[in-house]
C-alpha positions as CSV (number, residue, x, y, z in Angstrom):
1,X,36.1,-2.8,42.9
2,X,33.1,-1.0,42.1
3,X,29.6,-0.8,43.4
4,X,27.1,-0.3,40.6
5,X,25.4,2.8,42.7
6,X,22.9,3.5,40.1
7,X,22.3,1.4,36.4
8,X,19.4,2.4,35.0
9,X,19.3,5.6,36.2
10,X,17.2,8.4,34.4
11,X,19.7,11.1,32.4
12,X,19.5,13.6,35.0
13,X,19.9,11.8,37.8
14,X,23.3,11.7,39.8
15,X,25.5,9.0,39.3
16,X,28.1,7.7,41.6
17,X,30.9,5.3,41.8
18,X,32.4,3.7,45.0
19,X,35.7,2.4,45.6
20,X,37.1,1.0,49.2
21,X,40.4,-0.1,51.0
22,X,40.2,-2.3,53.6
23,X,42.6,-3.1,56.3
24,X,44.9,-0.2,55.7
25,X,47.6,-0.6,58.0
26,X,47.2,2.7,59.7
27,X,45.4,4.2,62.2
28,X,41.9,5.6,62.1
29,X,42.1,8.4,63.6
30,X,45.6,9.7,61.6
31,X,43.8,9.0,58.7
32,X,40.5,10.7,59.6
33,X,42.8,13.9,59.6
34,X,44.2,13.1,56.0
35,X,40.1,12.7,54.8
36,X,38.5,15.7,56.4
37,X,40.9,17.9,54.4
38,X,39.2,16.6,50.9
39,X,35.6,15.9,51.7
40,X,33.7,17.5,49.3
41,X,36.5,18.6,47.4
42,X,36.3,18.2,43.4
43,X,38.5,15.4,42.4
44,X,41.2,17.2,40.8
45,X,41.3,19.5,43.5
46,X,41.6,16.8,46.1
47,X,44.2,15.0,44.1
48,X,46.4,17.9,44.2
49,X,46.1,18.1,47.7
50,X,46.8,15.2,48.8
51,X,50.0,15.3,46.5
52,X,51.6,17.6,48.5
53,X,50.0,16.9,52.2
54,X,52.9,15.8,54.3
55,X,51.2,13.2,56.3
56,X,51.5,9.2,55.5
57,X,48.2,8.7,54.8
58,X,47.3,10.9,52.0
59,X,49.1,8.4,49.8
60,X,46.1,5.5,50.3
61,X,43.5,8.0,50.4
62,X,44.9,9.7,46.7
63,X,45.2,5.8,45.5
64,X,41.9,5.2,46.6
65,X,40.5,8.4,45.1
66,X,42.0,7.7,42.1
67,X,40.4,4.5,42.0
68,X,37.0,5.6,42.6
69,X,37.9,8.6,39.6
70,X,38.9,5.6,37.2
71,X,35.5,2.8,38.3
72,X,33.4,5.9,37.6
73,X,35.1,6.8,34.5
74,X,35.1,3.1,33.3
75,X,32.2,1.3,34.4
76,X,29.9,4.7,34.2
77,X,31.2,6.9,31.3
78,X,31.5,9.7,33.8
79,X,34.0,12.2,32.7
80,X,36.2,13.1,35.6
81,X,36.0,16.7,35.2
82,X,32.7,16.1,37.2
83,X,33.3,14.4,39.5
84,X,33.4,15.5,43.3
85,X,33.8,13.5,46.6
86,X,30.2,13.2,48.1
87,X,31.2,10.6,50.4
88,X,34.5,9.8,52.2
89,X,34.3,7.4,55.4
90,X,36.9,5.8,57.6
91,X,36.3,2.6,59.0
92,X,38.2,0.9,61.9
93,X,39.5,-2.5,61.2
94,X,40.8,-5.5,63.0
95,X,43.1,-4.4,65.6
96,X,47.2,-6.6,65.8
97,X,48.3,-7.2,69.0
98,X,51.5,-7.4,70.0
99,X,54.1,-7.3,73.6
100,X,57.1,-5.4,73.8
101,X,58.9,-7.0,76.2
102,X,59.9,-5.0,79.8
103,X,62.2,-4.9,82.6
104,X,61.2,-7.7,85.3
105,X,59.1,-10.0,83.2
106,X,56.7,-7.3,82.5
107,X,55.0,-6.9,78.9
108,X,53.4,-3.7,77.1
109,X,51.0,-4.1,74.9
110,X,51.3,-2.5,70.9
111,X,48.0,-2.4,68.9
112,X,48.6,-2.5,65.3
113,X,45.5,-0.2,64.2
114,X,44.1,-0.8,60.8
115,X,41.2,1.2,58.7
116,X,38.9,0.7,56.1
117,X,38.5,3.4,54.0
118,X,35.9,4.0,51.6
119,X,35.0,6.6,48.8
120,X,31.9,7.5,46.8
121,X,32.5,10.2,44.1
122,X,29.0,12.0,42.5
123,X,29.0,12.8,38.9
124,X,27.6,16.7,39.5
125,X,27.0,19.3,36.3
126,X,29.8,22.4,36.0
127,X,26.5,24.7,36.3
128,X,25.2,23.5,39.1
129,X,28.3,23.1,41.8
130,X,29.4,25.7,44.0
131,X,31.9,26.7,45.5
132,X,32.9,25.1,48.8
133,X,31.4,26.1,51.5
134,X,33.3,25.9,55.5
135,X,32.2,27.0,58.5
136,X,34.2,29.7,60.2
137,X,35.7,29.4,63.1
138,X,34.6,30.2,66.5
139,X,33.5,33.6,66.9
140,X,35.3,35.7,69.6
């Protein structure tokens, strides 16, 4: 499902493509974790990444991803070499409610978190990107 960011746009101008899961059955917050390590990240790059990251969630971020690669590649002849994450958001859905039941009539309740996750990837030329830039840590 893609969001025609820019259709007449000049040439030069940067083109982007969006692609969104809603009502991921995970939580927010675990997957927050999953899409701070590829923000900003060049596709291919991220792809790799999440590949081999251990935690559940980078397997609907790197399905969504992939699907923002393919909108971007299909509906605006990007080639995917070009292609970096500019924008990667997580949203929190409707929240499932549920009892586990207790000693002596009592009742706990279980949220069922889910997440809407959404990603726009920018079409950016070889010449002009550099290379990732991170903050370093806290100085001692």
């Amino acid at each position: 499902m893609a969001a025609p960011a820019d259709t007449d746009a000049p040439e030069g101008a940067v083109q982007s493509a969006v692609a969104k899961a809603r009502y991921v059955r995970m939580s927010p917050m675990k997957v927050r974790r999953v899409v701070d390590i590829v923000r900003g990240m060049p596709v291919g790059q991220a792809a790799s990444v999440l590949q081999f990251a251990e935690q559940a969630a980078a397997k609907p971020v790197a399905k969504l991803v992939a699907s923002a690669v393919a909108n971007a590649e299909n509906n605006f002849d990007l080639d995917p070499a070009t292609l970096v994450i500019s924008t990667i958001t997580v949203d929190e859905g409707p929240t499932m409610k549920r009892f586990q039941p207790r000693a002596q009539g009592r009742a706990y309740r279980i949220r069922k978190r889910t997440s809407h996750i959404t990603v726009e990837v920018t079409s950016v030329p070889e010449g002009a990107r550099g290379g990732r830039r991170r903050s370093k840590g806290r100085t001692r």
